[in-house]
C-alpha positions in Angstrom: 16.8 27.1 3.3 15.9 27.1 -0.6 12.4 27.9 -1.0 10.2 27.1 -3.9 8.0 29.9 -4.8 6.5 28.9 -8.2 6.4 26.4 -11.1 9.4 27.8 -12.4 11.1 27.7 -9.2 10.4 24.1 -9.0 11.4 23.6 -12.6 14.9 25.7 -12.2 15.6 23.2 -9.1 14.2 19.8 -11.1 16.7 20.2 -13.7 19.6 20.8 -11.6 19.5 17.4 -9.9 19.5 16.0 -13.8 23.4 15.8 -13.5 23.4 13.6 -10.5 25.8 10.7 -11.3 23.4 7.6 -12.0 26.5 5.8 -10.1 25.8 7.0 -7.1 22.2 6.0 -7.1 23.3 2.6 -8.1 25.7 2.4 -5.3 22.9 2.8 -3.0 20.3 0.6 -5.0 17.1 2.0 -3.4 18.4 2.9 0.0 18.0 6.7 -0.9 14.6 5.9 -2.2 13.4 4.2 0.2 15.5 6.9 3.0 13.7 9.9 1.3 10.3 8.1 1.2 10.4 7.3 4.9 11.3 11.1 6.0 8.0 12.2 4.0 6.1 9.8 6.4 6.4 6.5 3.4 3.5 8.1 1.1 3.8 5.0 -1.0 2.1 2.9 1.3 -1.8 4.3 2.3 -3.5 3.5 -1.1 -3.3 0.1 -3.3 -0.6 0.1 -6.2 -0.3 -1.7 -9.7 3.4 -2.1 -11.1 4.0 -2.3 -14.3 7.2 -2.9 -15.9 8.6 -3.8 -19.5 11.0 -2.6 -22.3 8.5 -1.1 -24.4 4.6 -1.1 -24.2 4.2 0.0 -20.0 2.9 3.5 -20.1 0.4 2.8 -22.6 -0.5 -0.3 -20.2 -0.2 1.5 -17.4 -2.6 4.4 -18.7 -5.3 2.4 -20.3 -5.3 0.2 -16.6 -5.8 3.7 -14.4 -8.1 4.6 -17.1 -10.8 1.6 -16.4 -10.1 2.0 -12.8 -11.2 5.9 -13.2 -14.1 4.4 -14.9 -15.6 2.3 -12.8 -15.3 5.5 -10.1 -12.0 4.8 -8.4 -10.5 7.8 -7.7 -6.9 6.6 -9.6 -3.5 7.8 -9.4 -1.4 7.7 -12.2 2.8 8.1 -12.9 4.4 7.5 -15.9 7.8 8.7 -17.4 8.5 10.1 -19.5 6.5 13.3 -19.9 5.8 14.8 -22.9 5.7 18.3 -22.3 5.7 18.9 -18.9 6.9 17.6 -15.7 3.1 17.7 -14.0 2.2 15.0 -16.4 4.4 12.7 -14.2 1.4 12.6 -11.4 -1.7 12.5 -12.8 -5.4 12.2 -10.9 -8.2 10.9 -12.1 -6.6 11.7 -16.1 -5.5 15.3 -14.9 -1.7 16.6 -14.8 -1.2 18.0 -11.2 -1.6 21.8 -11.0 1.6 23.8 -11.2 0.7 25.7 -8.4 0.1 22.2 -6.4 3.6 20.9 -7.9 5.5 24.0 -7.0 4.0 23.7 -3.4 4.4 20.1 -3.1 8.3 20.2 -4.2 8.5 23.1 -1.5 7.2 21.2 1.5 9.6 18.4 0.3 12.6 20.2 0.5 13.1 19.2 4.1 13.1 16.0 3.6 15.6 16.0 0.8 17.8 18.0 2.5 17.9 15.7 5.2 18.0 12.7 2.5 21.1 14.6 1.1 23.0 14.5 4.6 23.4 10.7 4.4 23.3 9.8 0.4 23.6 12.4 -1.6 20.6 14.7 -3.0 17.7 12.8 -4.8 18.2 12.6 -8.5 15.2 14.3 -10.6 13.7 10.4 -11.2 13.6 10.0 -7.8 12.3 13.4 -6.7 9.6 13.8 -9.2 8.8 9.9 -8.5 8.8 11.1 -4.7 6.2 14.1 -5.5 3.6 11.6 -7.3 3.7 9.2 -4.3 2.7 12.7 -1.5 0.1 14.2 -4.4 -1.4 10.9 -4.3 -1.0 10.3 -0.4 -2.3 14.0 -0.2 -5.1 13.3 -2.0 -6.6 10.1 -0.8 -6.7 8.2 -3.7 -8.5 4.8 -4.4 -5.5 3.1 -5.7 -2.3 4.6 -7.9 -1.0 2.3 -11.2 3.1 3.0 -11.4 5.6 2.5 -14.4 8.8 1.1 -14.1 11.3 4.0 -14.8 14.4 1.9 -15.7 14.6 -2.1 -15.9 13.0 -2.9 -12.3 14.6 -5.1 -8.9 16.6 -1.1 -8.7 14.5 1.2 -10.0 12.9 4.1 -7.7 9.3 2.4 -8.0 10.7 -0.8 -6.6 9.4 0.1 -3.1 6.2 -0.5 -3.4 4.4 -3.8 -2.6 1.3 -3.8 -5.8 -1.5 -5.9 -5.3 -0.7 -7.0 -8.5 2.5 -6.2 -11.3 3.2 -6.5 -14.7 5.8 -6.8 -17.2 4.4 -5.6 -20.6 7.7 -6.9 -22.9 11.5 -7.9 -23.1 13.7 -6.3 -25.5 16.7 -4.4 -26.2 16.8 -0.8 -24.5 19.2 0.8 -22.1 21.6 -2.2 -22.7 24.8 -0.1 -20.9 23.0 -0.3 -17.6 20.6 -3.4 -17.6 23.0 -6.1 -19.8 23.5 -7.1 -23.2 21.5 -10.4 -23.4 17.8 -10.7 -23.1 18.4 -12.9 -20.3 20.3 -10.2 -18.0 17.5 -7.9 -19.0 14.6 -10.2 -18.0 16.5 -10.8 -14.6 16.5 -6.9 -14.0 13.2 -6.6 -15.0 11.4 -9.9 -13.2 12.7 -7.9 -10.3 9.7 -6.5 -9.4 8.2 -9.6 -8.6 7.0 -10.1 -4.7 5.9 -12.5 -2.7 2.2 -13.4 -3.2 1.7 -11.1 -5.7 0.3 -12.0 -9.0 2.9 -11.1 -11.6 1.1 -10.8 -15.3 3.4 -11.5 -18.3 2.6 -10.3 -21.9 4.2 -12.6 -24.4 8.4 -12.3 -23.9 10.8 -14.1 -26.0 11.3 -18.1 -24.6 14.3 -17.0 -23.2 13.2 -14.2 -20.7 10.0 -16.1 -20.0 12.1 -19.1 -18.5 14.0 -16.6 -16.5 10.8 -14.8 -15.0 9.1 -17.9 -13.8 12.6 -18.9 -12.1 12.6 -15.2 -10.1 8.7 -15.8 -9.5 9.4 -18.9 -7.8 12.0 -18.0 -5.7 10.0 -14.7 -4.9 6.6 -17.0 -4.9 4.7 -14.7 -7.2 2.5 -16.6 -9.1 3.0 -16.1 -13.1 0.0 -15.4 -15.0 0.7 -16.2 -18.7 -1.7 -12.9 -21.0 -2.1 -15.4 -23.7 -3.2 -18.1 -21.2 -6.3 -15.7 -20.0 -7.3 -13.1 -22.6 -7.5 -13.1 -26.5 -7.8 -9.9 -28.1 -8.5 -9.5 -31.9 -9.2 -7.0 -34.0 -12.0 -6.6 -36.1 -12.1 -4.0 -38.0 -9.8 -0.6 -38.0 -12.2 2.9 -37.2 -11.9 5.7 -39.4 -10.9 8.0 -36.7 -7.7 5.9 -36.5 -9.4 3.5 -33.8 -9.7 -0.2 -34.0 -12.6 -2.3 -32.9 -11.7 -5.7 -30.8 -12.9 -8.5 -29.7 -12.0 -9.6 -25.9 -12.1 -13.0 -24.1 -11.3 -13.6 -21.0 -12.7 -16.1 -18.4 -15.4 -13.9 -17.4 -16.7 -13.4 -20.8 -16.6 -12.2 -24.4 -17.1 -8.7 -24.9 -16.3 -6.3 -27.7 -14.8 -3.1 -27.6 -14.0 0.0 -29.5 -10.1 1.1 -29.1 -9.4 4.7 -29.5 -5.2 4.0 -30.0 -4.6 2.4 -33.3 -1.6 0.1 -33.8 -1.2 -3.5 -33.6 1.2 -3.2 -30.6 -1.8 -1.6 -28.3 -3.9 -4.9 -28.7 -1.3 -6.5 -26.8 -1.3 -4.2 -24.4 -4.8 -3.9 -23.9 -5.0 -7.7 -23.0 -2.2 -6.9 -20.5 -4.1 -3.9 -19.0 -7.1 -6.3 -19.2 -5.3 -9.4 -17.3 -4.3 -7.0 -14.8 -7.8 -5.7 -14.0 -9.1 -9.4 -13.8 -6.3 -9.9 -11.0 -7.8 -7.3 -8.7 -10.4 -7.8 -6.1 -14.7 -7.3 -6.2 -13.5 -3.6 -4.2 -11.3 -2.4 -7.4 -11.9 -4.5 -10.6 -13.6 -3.1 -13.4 -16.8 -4.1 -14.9 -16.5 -5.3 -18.8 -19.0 -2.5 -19.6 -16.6 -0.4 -17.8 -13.4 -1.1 -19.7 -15.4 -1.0 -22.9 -16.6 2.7 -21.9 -12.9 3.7 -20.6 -11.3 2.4 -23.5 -12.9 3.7 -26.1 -12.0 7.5 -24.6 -8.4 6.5 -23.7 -5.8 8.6 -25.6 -2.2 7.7 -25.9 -0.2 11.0 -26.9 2.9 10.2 -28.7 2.0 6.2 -29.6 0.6 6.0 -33.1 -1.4 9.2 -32.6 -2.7 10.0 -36.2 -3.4 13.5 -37.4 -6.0 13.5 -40.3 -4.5 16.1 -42.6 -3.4 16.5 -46.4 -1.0 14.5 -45.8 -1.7 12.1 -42.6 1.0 12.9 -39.7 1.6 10.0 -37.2 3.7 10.7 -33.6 4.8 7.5 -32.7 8.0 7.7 -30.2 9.9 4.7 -31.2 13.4 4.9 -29.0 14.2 1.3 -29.9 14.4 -1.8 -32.1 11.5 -3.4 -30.4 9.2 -0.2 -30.9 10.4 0.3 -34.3 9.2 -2.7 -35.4 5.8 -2.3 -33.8 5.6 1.3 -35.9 6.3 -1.0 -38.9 3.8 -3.4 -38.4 0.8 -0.8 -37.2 2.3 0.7 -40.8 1.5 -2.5 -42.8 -1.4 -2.4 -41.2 -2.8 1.1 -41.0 -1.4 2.3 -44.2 -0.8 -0.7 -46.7 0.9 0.0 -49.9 1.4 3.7 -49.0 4.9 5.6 -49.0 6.0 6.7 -45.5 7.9 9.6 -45.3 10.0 9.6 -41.9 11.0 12.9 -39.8 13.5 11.0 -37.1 15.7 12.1 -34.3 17.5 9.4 -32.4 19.4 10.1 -29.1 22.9 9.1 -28.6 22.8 5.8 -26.3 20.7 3.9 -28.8 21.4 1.5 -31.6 20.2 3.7 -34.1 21.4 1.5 -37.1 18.9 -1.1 -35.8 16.4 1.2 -35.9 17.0 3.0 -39.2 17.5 -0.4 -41.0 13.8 -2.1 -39.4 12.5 1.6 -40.4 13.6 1.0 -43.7 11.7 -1.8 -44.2 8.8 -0.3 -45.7 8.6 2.2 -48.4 10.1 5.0 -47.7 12.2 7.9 -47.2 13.7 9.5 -44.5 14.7 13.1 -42.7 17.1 13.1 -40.3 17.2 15.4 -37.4 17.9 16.5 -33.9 16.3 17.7 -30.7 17.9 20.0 -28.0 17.2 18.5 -23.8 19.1 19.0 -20.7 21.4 15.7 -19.8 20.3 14.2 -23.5 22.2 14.5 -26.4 21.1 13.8 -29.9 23.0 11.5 -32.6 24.1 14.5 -35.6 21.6 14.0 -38.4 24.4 13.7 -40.6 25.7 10.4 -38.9 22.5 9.3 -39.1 21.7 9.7 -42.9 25.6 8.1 -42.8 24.3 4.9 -41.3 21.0 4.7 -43.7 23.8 5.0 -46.5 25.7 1.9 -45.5 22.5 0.2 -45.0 21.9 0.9 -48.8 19.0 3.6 -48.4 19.3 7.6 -48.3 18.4 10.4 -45.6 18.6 14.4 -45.9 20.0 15.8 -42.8 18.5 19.0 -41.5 19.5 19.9 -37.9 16.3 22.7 -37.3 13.1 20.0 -36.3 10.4 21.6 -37.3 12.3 23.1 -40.4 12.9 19.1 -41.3 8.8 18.5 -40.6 8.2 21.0 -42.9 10.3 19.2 -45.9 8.7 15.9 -45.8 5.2 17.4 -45.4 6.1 19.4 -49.0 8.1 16.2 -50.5 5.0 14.0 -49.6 1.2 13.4 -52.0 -1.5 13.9 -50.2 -1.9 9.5 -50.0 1.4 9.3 -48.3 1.9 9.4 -44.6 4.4 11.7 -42.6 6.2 9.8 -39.5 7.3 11.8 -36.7 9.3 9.1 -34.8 12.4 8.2 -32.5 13.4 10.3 -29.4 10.6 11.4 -26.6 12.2 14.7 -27.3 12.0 15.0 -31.3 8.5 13.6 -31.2 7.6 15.8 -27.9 8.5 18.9 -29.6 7.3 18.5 -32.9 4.1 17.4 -31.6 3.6 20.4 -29.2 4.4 22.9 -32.4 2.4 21.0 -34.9 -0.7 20.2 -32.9 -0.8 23.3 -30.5 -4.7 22.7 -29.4 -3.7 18.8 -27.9 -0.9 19.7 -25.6 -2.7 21.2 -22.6 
């Protein structure tokens, strides 16, 4: 049998299982899932789980919830997707990637499992596997309680097996249309699928349409709705010079203020969510105020409106689709008012990239199209993109090389304008990881 003998062993065998068809794991829905979970002994069920789900806006939820839970000394499991820079950032303890010593040995004693998953539905895909490994690294390690993101839409993705004390959807929007539907209603039907029976479901504000369709799947599920505007109001006060915001918080067990170490306008929504979600929990896990206060001021958000204080400002913001776009834009109005932006994009191939280019464009601006290189992705050609900005009346350079295109609009730009590093996980990911060296651990 195939062993694995180190992280790049594990790595080598990770990507492989990139090309399994997503067909096949929608044929079985989450029967493979669920089959593979059960022959590593079902290491999703010992410790307490938060779900949260949404188009954009979840792993920023997700990591500012499993912050105040480390906070307030819960010993707190964390998966997101994707990762940034390395797959160990997919299981996270208590803030810290898993070793890759620990993820090389915890694929290896998997391998048995899988192989006996494979016999009946096919091998795992890498979602499910690496989705799979968080659940026994958490198992393994006794954790307090674990807070999981939605991978893809919801009622069939991998992390649909869990039952959460509480779930979340953080937004509804337009995002991997060519599996989850066209129309915001077909989307908010995939994604109210992770509502369960007696399980508070917390809903950030959603167009009318989705909402009406989440409280129908609640009630036939009989998972209460509740409303983030109904219970918290979040407002900010002031922006910090370290590229911070301080907030103001309401909820029914107070008023509190709070210093924010993410800026953009898009992270006060989803520090209400977070907030709702840790009001939902029980005296044995929730929070204290003081203690989300304290968390929240240290939480970091790699790739989300991260500024870098340089001649000129750089800002990574990953910004994969029209809904995250137009957050970028407004944190931009709001950050930077009255101050060219000088955009380094890449965009992959399944998204609307016109949408994205022409709400990009609506601030001052120009832009420098690019490309990123990643096993089972493929990037839209620069030069189709600075095409589309064309027909939508503006102009891009094309210039294939990222770093090589970063390097441009940092020389084109005065010191008072901003750099944007934005689009694809991958483009934003990679330039990141060669620009900032010292923050990627």
């Amino acid at each position: 049998m195939r062993r694995v003998g180190s992280y790049a062993d594990a790595e080598a065998y990770l990507l492989e299982t990139i090309d399994e068809t997503v067909s096949r794991r929608a044929a079985y829905k989450l029967d493979r899932m669920r089959a593979l979970l059960r022959e590593l002994g079902d290491p999703h069920r010992p410790y307490p789980t938060i779900h949260v789900g949404g188009t954009s806006g979840k792993g920023s939820t997700a990591t500012m919830i499993a912050a105040c839970l480390r906070v307030a000394g819960r010993r707190t499991g964390l998966h997101t997707k994707p990762h940034l820079n390395a797959m160990t950032e997919r299981a996270r303890i208590d803030g810290a990637p898993v070793s890759q010593e620990r993820f090389a040995a915890l694929l290896d004693e998997m391998l048995p499992a899988i192989a006996r998953t494979t016999e009946r539905f096919g091998r795992p895909t890498y979602y499910e596997t690496l989705l799979a490994l968080s659940f026994k690294y958490f198992a393994d390690e006794a954790v307090d309680v674990a807070v999981i993101e939605v991978g893809l839409g919801g009622r069939f993705d991998g992390t649909n097996v869990i039952l959460p004390v509480v779930a979340a959807i953080t937004s509804i929007g337009y995002d991997h249309t060519e599996v989850l539907g066209s129309t915001i209603e077909e989307i908010a039907l995939e994604k109210a699928g992770i509502a369960k029976p007696g399980v508070p479901l917390v809903v950030a504000p959603v167009p009318a349409a989705a909402r009406s369709v989440i409280e129908r799947v609640a009630g036939e599920v009989g998972a209460r709705i509740v409303l983030v505007s109904d219970v918290v109001r979040v407002e900010r006060e002031r922006p910090e010079d370290r590229g911070g915001q301080m907030l103001s918080v309401v909820t029914p067990r107070g008023s509190y203020r709070l210093r924010l170490a993410a800026a953009g306008t898009f992270q006060r929504t989803n520090v209400a969510t977070a907030i709702a979600v840790l009001e939902q929990l029980g005296d044995e896990l929730r929070p204290a105020a003081a203690e989300i206060a304290r968390a929240l001021a240290d939480v970091e958000i790699p790739g989300r409106m991260e500024l870098v204080r340089a001649n000129p400002t750089v800002v990574f913001d990953i910004a994969h689709n029209a809904e995250k776009a137009a957050s970028l834009v407004a944190s931009l109005r709001e950050s930077f008012p009255n101050r060219r932006i000088h955009y380094v994009v890449a965009i992959g191939e399944s998204k609307d990239a016109r949408r994205i280019i022409e709400i990009l464009g609506t601030v001052t601006s120009t832009f420098t199209f690019t490309s990123f290189a990643a096993r089972g992705r493929r990037a839209i050609r620069p030069q189709r993109l600075a095409t589309i900005a064309e027909s939508l009346g503006g102009w891009g350079r094309a210039i294939t090389e990222p770093t090589e295109a970063l390097t441009v609009a940092r020389r084109m730009a005065a010191l008072d304008d901003v750099v944007v590093v934005t689009g694809s996980t991958f483009v934003v990911a990679g330039l990141r990881e060669w620009y900032m060296p010292s923050a990627v651990p």
